[in-house]
C-alpha positions in Angstrom: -71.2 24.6 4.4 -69.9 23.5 8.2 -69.3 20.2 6.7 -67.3 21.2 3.6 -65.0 23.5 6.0 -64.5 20.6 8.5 -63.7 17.8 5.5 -61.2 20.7 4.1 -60.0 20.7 7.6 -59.4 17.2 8.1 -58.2 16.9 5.4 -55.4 19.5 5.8 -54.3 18.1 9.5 -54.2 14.4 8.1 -51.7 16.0 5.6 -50.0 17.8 7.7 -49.8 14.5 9.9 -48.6 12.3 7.4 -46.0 15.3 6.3 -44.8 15.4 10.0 -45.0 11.8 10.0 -42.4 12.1 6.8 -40.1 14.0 8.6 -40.0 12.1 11.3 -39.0 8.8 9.9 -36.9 10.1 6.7 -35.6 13.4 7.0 -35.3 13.4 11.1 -32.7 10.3 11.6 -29.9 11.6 9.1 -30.4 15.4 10.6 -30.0 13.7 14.3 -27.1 11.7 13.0 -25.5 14.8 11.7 -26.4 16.4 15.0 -24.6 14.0 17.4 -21.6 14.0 14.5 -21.1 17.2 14.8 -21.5 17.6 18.6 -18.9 14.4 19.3 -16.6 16.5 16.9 -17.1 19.8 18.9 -16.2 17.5 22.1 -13.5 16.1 20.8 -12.4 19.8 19.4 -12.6 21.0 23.0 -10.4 18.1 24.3 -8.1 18.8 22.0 -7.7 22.6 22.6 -7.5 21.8 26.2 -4.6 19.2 25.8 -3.0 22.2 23.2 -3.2 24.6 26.4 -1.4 22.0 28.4 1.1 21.8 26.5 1.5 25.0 25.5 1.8 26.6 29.2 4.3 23.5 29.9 6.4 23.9 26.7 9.7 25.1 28.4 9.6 22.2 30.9 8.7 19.4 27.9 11.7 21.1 26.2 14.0 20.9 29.2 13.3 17.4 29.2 13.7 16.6 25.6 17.5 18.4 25.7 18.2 16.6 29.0 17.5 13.3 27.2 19.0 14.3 23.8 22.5 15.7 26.2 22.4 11.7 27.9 22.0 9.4 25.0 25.0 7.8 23.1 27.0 9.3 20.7 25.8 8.1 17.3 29.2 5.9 16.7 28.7 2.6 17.2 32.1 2.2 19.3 32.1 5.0 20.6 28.7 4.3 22.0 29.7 0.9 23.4 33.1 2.7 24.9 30.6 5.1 26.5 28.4 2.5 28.2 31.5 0.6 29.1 32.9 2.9 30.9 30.2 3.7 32.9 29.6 0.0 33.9 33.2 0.2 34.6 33.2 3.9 37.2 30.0 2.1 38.9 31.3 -1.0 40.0 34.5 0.7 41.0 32.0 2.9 43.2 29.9 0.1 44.2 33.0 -2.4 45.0 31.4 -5.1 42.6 32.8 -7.3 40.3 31.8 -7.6 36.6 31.5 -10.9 35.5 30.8 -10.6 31.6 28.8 -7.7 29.3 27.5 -8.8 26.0 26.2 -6.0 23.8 23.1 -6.2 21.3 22.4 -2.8 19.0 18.9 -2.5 17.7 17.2 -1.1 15.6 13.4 0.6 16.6 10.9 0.8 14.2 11.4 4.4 14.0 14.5 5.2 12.5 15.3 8.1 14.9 16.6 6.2 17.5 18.4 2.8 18.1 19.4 0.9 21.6 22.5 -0.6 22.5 21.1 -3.4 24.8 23.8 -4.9 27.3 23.8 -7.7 29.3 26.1 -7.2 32.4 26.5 -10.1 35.1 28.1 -9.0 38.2 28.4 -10.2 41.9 28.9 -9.0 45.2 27.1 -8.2 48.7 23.9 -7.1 48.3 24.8 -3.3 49.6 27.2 -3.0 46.8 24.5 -4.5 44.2 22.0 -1.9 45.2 24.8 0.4 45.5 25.3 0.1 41.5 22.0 -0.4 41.0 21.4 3.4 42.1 24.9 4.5 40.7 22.9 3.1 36.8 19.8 4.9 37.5 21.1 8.1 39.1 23.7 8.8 36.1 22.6 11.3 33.5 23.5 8.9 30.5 20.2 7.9 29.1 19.7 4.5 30.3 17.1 1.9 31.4 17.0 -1.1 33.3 14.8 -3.6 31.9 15.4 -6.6 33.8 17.2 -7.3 37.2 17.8 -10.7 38.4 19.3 -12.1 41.8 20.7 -14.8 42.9 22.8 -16.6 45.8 26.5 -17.7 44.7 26.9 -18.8 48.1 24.8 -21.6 50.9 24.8 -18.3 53.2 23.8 -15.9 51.0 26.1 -13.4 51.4 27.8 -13.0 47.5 24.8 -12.9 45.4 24.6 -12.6 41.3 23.4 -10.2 39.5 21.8 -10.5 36.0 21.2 -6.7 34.7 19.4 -5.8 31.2 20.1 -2.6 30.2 19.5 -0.3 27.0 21.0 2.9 26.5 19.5 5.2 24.2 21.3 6.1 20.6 19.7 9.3 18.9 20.8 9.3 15.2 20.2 11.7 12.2 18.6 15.1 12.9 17.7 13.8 16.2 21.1 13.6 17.4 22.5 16.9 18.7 26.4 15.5 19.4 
């Protein structure tokens, strides 16, 4: 009778090896990848909650930023807009004591159709106190510009009158972006 009872219990643990051994290899991997789906989800969820409370709590200041932008880009008028930027060429060289050589304008278009960029290319000479002088009279104004490219060179053996190259893009909300 000892031997019966030991073969019914053999035989029950290899069964219940082979069924563990089942789980293991075919039910186990896609309940692990579901597991570590899940958990990169709920780390990902958490990131993002986090970056929401960021924002959130610095709402008023991103908002503050967005009007100060919107209230320094170009009217939406094509002339207008190049009047605009010209005369502002025009006050900081006057400030600066430079002399403006030649401005070509270039509008494009950005791939969102929010915004475009009037893109100027203004030569100019002068010492090189004046140049920096106009350089920070561009940056410091409220209009909504960007330098891209600054280039400098001598007009002179001694250095003393030096060229500037300037590329610079001024920012043109237009449709419901545009709050002019």
């Amino acid at each position: 009778m000892q031997i019966k009872n030991r073969q019914q219990l053999l035989t029950i643990l290899t069964l219940a090896v082979i069924g563990l051994l089942v789980l293991d290899k075919i039910v186990s991997p896609p309940l692990t990848k579901l597991w570590n789906g899940r958990s990169a989800r709920l780390v990902k969820l958490k990131a993002d909650v986090k970056n929401g409370d960021i924002l959130r709590r610095s709402k008023e200041s991103l908002r503050g930023h967005w009007a100060k932008i919107q209230a320094g880009s170009l009217t939406n008028d094509t002339t207008a807009a190049e009047q605009q930027l010209f005369s502002g060429l025009n006050d900081w060289s006057q400030k600066s004591g430079i002399s403006i050589v030649n401005i070509v304008p270039n509008w494009k278009q950005g791939a969102d159709a929010a915004y475009k960029t009037l893109e100027c290319r203004v030569d100019a000479s002068g010492r090189i106190d004046q140049l920096s002088q106009f350089l920070y009279e561009i940056e410091t104004d409220p209009m909504a510009l960007k330098l891209q490219s600054v280039e400098l060179t001598a007009k002179d053996s001694s250095g003393s009158v030096i060229g500037l190259g300037v590329q610079v893009s001024g920012l043109v909300l237009t449709g419901q972006e545009a709050k002019k």
